[in-house]
N, C-alpha and C positions, 0 to 999 in steps of 0.2 A: 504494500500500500504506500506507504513513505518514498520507494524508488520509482513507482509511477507519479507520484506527486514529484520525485527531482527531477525523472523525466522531462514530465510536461515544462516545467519553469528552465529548465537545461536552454534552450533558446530561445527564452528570451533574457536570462541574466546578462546583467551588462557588465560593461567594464567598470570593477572595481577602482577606477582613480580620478584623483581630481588635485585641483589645485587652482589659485587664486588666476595664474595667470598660464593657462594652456600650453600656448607656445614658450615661453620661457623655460616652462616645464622640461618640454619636449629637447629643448635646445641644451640643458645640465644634465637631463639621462643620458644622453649620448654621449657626453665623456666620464660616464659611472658606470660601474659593473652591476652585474645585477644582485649582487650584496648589499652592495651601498647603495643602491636604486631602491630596493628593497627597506631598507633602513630609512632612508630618506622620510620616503612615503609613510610606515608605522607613526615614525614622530612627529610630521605633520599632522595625522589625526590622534595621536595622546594632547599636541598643542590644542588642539580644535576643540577635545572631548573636554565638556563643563565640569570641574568639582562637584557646583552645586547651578546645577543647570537650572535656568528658570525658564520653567514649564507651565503650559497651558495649564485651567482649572479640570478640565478633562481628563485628564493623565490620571491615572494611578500605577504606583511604584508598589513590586513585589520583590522580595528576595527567595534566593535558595542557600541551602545550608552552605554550600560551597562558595557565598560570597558574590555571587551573579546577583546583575540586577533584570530585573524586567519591564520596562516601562510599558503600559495600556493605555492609549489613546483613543477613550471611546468618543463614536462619532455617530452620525446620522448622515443616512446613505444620500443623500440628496443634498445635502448641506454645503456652502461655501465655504462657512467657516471652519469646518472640520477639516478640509484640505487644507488651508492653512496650520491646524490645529497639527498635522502629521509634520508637515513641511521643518514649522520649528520644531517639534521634539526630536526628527534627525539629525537636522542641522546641531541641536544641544549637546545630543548624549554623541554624537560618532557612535553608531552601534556597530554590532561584529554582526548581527543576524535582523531580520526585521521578519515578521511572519505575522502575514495578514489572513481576512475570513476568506480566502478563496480555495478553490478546490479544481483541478486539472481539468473540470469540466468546464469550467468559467474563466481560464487563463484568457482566453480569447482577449475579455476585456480589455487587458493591460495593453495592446498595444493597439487599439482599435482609436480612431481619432473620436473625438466629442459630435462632430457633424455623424458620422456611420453611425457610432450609437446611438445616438437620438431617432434617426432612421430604424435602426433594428428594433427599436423598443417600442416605436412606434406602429410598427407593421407587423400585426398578427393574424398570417395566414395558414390554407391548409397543407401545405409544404411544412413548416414550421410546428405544426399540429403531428402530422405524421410522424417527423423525426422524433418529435416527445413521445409518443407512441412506442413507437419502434425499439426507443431508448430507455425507457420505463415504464411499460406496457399502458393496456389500454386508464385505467382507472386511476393510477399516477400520471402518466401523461396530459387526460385531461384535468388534473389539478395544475401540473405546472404551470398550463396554458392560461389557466384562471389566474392563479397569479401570476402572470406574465402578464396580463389583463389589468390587475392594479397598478404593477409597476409602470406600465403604459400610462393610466390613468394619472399618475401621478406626473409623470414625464411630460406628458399634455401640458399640467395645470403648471409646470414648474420652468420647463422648457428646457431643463437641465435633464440632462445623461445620468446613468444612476453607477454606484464605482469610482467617485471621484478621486475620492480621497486613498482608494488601493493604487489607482496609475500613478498620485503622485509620488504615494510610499514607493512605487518601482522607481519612477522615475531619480529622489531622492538617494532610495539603495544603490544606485551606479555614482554616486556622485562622493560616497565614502570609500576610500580604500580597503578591501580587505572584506568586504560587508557581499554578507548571503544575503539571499532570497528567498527565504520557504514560503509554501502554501500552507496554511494551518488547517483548514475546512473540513471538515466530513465529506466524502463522494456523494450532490448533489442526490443521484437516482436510488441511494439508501437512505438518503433522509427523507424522502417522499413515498418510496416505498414502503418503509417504517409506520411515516406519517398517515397513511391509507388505513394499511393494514391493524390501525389502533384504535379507528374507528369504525361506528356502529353504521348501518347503512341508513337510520337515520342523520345519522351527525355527519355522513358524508352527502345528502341532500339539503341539509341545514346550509352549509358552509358552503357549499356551491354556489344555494339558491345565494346566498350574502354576499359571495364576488362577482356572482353575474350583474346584479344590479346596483354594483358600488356606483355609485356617483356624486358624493359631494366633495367639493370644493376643496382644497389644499392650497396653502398659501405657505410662502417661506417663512414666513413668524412659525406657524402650525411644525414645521420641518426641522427650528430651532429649537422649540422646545422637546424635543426630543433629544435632544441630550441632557435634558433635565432629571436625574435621577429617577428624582420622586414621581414625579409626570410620568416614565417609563414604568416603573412597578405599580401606577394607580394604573395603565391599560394593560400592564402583564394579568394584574387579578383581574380584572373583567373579561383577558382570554380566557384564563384558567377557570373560574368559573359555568363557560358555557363550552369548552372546547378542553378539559384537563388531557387529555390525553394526546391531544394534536400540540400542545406546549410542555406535555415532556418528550414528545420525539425531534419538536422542532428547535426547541430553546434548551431543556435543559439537557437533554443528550448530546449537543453541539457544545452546552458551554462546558461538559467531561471535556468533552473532544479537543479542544483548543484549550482549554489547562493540559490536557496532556501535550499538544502536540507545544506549549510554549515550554514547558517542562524539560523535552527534551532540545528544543534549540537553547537553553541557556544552561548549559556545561562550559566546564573551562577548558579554555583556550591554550594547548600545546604550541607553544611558542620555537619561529624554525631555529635551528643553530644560528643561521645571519644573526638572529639578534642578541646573540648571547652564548658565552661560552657552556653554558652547564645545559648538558642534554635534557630534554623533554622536559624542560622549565615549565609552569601551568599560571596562568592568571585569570580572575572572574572574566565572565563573559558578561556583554552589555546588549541587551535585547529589547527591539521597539515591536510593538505587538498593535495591528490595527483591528479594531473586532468595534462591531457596533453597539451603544452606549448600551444594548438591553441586556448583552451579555458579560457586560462587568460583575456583578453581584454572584451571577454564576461562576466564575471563573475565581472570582475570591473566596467563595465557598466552600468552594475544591482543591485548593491552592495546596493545603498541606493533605490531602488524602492519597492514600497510595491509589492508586488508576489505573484499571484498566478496561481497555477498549476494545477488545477483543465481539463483546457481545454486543456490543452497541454498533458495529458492525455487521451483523448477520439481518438475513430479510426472512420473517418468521413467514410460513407457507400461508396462500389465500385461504382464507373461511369457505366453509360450505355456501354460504349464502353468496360470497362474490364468485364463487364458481357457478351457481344457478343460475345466477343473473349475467356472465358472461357469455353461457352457454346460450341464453334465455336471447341476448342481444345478436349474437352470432347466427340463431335461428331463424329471426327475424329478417336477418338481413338477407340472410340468404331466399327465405318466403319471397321476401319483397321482387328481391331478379328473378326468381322464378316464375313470378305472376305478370314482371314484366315482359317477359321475356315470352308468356304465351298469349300475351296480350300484341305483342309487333308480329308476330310472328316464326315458324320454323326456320326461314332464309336466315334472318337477325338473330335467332339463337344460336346457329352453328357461328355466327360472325364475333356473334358476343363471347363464345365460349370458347371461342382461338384463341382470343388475347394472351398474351403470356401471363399477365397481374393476374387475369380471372382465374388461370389455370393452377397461377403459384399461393391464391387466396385459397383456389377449389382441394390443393393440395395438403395445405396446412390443418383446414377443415378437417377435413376427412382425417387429418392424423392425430 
């Protein structure tokens, strides 16, 4: 799971360096070895890294016994301030790892421009339907699609792309020397499968019927306050209340998920021999952690438990009752081209039933 998540991030990590002035840069490594190239660059980002970094009201700092820190920069996805909010705490800490809420299936984001996102969040069609399908079968798929549907909604009212603040945390990571990349996130098509699978087939027409006809208003004030702690946990109990179990597959099993996965990026630091005579030298590690303001409390909750992720992982098999009703809709469909199909005619059935899709639907069917 971890080596598919470095996978995916493998092309797009950037180069680890930087420096005030580029070209001058460029023009003093070329008459350094790459010891002292090496050297150079560490010291320039222990010069950079703040003592006592002054950080946004957002942040919250964790340690581990090992003397790591971890800084959490909670934010709201749609927010401008939160991109700023990311921007300074890397520039503060110089971090060695930065590990945001995303997940190999959502890399995409980070290198897509603001104009294409807006476009893609904007356009929800049935190409896009099918892939969610196909991707996370039929009853997760059409959930994604419904929330895809808000996030639209909202992108509408806002005019803004949703991910802000993840591109500029990439963007930020290539501008420290030395500084990782991870995806922190749960694999998107297990938390929805999960999330299905934990409800009732009333509470999965509740919730439906509630995104199909979202439609009020968002404004950026409404966008701000959602970094507001308290505002966050007064709408977390009014999920949990009508939907407990669709907010422990979606919130609180994610906020295990990314305490563990910050857990294991803030380990210390085996320093190379360039920088020092004494072999396999170790110093804390400094970690900037972007995860959305709801799952702050979660991830502090869990901070010191041992964790594991193993089960929270696993997609527990369909109920009886969504087997009935898959079967039930499968049946249906099929009724319907057949009744079509004796209603145009015998010529237009043999025509219909060449297709290759009909034959590779007709094949799956039957299996």
């Amino acid at each position: 799971m971890e080596e598919d998540q470095r996978e995916a991030v493998a092309s797009l990590t950037p180069l680890a360096v930087s420096a005030d002035d580029p070209q001058s840069m460029s023009d003093v490594q070329q008459n350094l070895s790459d010891e002292d190239a090496f050297k150079l660059l560490w010291e320039m980002k222990m010069r950079k890294r703040q003592g006592k970094p002054n950080l946004p009201d957002t942040v919250t700092e964790l340690g581990t016994e090992d003397g790591c820190k971890v800084y959490l920069v909670g934010t709201a996805h749609f927010s401008e301030s939160s991109r700023k909010d990311v921007v300074k705490t890397i520039q503060e800490v110089q971090p060695d790892v930065v590990v945001v809420e995303l997940c190999q299936y959502r890399v995409s984001m980070l290198k897509m421009d603001e104009k294409t996102l807006l476009k893609e969040a904007r356009e929800i069609n049935l190409d896009k339907l099918q892939q969610a399908i196909k991707q996370n079968g039929v009853m997760s798929g059409l959930m994604q699609m419904l929330l895809l549907k808000v996030s639209a909604h909202i992108t509408e009212q806002l005019g803004m792309a949703p991910g802000g603040e993840f591109r500029e945390a990439f963007k930020e990571a290539g501008k420290v020397p030395f500084c990782k990349f991870h995806l922190g996130d749960r694999p998107i098509p297990i938390t929805f499968k999960r999330a299905i699978a934990a409800l009732t087939i009333w509470q999965k027409v509740k919730l439906a019927w509630g995104l199909c006809f979202l439609s009020d208003p968002i404004s950026k004030d409404d966008v701000e306050k959602c970094k507001q702690k308290d505002l966050l946990e007064q709408m977390m109990s009014e999920m949990i209340g009508e939907f407990p179990d669709l907010h422990r597959t979606i919130v609180a099993e994610r906020d295990v998920y990314l305490a563990y996965m910050l857990k294991q990026a803030a380990k210390p630091l085996e320093l190379p021999l360039a920088l020092g005579p004494e072999p396999s030298q170790q110093i804390p590690s400094v970690v900037v952690g972007v995860v959305g303001m709801g799952h702050i409390p979660g991830i502090e909750k869990n901070w010191n438990n041992l964790l594991n992720i193993q089960e929270l992982m696993s997609v527990p098999p369909p109920s009886l009752a969504t087997r009935v009703i898959k079967f039930a809709v499968k049946a249906s469909l099929m009724g319907l081209v057949g009744y079509g199909c004796y209603r145009v005619g015998k010529g237009t059935i043999h025509l219909i039933l060449s297709r290759p899709f009909i034959q590779s639907y007709l094949h799956k069917f039957t299996n």
